[in-house]
C-alpha positions in Angstrom: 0.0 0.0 0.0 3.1 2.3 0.7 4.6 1.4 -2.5 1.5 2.2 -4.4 1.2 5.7 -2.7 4.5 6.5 -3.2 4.0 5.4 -7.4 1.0 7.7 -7.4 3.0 10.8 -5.7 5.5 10.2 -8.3 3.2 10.2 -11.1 1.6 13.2 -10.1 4.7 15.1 -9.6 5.9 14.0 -13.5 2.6 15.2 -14.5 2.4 18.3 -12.9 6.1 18.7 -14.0 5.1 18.3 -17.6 1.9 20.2 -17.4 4.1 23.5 -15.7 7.2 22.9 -18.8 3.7 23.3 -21.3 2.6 26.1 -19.8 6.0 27.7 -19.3 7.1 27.2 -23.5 3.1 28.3 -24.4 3.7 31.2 -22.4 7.3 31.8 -24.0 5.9 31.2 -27.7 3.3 34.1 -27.2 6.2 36.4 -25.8 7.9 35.4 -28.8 5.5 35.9 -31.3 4.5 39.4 -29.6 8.3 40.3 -29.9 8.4 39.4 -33.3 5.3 41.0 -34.2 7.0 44.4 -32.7 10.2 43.9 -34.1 9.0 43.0 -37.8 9.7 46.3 -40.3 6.9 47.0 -42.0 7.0 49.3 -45.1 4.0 50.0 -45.6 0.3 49.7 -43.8 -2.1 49.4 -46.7 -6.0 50.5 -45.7 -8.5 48.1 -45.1 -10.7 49.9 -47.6 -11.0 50.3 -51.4 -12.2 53.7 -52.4 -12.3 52.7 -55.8 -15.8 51.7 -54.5 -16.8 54.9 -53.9 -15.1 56.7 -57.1 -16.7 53.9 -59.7 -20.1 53.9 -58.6 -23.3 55.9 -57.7 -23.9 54.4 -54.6 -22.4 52.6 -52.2 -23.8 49.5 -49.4 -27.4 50.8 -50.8 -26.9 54.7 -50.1 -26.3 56.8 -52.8 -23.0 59.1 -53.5 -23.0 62.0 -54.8 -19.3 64.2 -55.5 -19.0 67.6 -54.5 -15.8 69.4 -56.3 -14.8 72.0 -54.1 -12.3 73.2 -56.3 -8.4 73.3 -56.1 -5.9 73.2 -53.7 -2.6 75.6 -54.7 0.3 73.1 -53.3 3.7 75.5 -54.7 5.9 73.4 -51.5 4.5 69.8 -52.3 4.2 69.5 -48.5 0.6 68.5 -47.4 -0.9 69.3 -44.2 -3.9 67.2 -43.1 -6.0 68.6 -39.9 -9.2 69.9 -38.2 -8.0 73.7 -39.6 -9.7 74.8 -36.4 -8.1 73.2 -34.0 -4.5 72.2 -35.0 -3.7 74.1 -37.7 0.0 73.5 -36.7 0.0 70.1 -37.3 3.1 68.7 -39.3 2.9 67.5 -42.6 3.3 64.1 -44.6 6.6 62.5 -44.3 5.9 62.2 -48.4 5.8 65.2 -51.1 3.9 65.5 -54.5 4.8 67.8 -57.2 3.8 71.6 -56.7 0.5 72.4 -59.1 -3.2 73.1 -58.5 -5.1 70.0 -57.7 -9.1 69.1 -57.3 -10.9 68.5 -54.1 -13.8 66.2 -53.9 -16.1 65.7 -51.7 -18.2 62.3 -51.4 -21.3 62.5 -49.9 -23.5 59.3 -49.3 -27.0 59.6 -48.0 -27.4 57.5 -45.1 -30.3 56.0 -43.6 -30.5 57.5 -40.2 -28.1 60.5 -40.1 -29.1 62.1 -43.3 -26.2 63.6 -45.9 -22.8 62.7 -44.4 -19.5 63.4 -45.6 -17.6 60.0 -46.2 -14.5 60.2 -48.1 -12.6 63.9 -49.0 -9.8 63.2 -51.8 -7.1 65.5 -53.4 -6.8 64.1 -57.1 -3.2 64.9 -58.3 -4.3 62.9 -61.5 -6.6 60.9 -62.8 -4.7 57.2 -62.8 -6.3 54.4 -61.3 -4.5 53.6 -57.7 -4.1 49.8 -57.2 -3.7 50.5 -53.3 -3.8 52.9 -49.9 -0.9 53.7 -48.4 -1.8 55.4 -44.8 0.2 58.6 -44.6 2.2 59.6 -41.8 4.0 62.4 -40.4 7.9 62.1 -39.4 8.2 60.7 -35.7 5.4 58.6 -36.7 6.7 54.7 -36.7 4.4 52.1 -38.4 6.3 49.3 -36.7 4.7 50.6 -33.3 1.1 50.0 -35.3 0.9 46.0 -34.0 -3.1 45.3 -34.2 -5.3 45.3 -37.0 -6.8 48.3 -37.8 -4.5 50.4 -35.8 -3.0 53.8 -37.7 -1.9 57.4 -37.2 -4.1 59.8 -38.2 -5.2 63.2 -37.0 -7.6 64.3 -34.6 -10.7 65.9 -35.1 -12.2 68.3 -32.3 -14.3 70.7 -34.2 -15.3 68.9 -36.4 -14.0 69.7 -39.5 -11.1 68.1 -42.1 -9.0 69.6 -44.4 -5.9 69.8 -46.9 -3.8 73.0 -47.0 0.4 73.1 -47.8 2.5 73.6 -45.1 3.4 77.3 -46.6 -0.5 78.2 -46.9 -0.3 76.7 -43.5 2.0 79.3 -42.0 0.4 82.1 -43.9 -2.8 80.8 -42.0 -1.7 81.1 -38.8 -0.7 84.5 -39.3 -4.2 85.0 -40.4 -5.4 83.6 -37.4 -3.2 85.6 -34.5 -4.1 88.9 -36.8 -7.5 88.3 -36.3 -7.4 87.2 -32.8 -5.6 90.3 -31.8 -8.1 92.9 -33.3 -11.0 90.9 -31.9 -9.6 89.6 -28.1 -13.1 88.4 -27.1 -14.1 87.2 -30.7 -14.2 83.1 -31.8 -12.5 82.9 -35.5 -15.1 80.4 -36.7 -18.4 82.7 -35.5 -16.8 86.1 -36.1 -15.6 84.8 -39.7 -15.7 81.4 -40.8 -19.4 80.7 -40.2 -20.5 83.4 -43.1 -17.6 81.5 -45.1 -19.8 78.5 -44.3 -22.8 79.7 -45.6 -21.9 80.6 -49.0 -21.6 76.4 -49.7 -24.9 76.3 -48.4 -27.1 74.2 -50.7 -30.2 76.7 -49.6 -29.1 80.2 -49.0 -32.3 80.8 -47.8 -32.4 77.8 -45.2 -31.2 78.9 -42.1 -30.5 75.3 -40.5 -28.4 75.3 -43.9 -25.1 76.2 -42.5 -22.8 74.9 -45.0 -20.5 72.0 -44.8 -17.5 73.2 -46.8 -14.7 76.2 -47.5 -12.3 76.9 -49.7 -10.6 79.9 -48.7 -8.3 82.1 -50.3 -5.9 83.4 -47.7 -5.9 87.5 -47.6 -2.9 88.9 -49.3 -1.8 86.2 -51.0 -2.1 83.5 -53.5 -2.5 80.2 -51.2 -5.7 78.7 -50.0 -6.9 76.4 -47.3 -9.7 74.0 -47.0 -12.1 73.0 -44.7 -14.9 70.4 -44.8 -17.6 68.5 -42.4 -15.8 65.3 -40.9 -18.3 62.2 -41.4 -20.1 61.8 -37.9 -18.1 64.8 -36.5 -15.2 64.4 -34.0 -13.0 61.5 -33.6 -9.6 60.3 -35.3 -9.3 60.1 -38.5 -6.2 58.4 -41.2 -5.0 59.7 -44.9 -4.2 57.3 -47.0 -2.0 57.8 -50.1 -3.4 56.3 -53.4 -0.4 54.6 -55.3 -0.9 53.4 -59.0 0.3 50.4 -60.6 4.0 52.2 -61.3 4.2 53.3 -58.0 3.4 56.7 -58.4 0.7 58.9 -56.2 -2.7 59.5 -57.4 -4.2 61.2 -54.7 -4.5 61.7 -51.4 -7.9 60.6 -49.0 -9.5 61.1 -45.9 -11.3 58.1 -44.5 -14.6 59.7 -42.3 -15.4 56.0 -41.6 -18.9 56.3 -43.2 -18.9 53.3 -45.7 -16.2 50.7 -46.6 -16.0 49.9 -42.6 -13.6 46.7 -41.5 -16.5 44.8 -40.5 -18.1 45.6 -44.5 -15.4 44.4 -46.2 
């Protein structure tokens, strides 16, 4: 009977033994493969979206698009800023840089079922080739390699709910805009003093005063350069660029994802 309790204390130590040694190389696999996964260079985080979608056709998961051209963006430094205008208008720009020219801005609008007209995607077109993937755009300082789940990106953040494109150099003539206007009116708010009658001239019924407007393309005073301004989807949040690249490896143009359509859990 001793013997037999003493084979039964041995067997449950080797078992327990094993049992720990599994647990203990499980445990070391997952630190492994989480190391690995931090450690991998990535050189590029592609979108989990194609906006082709959106571009190709009149409607999209049932709701119809329609484009709104806003006009064109004068890029002289090839340096593109992407912000709320209110609210960080200081933010740096993409790491990458297109050629200086004029380029469209587009607008697309879907018409959704319980929210009404939203704004879904905003693109820059810097030409009309097809792009056979998005690229999401980054500023410097901003590591991709530090992106380890899905869906995670850099982006910008959105507290007045507004988007826009400017270059950097409108971007500083902007500013100075900005502290001009805040010094002759101290007590004043640049968007209700200014911006809001900017606003109201995209209005789709002048005479409609819920009709606020959603967009602005302004031309900065005393000078050539423009900045723009347009409503961000649902409003505030955080929100990636993403570089269209075509088939040679060249930039098409440049997009705002408002998460409206073409969500993760869509695709």
């Amino acid at each position: 009977m001793k013997n037999l309790i003493i084979i039964c204390l041995l067997i449950s130590s080797v078992t327990a033994c094993n049992s720990q040694q599994k647990n203990n190389k499980e445990k070391d696999q997952e630190m492994f493969n989480i190391f690995k996964k931090k450690k991998q260079n990535k050189e590029e985080i592609l979108s989990h979206a194609d906006y082709n979608k959106l571009f190709d056709n009149d409607s999209i998961e049932g709701m119809p698009i329609t484009v709104i051209d806003i006009g064109k963006l004068k890029v002289p430094t090839g340096k593109i800023v992407v912000c709320d205008p209110l609210v960080t208008p200081d933010m740096q720009p993409l790491n990458r840089e297109v050629k200086s020219g004029e380029y469209p801005i587009k607008i697309y609008e879907v018409k959704t079922e319980n929210s009404g007209d939203r704004y879904a995607i905003a693109q820059l077109e810097f030409n009309n080739l097809r792009a056979e993937k998005w690229v999401l755009a980054v500023r410097d300082g901003e590591d991709i390699n530090e992106l380890t789940e899905e869906g995670d990106f850099f982006g910008f953040p959105v507290d007045a709910g507004l988007g826009g494109f400017f270059d950097i150099q409108a971007g500083v003539e902007y500013l100075k805009f900005q502290d001009d206007f805040m010094k002759s009116n101290p007590n004043g708010n640049i968007y209700d003093d200014f911006f809001a009658m900017e606003f109201k001239k995209s209005a789709k019924d002048q005479n409609d005063p819920n009709d606020y407007g959603n967009w602005v393309n302004f031309k900065l005073p005393n000078s050539d350069l423009n900045i723009t301004m347009f409503q961000s989807g649902y409003g505030d949040g955080m929100y990636p660029a993403y570089w269209g690249i075509d088939k040679n490896g060249e930039i098409t143009s440049l997009v705002i994802d408002f998460f409206v359509v073409l969500l993760p859990d869509d695709e």
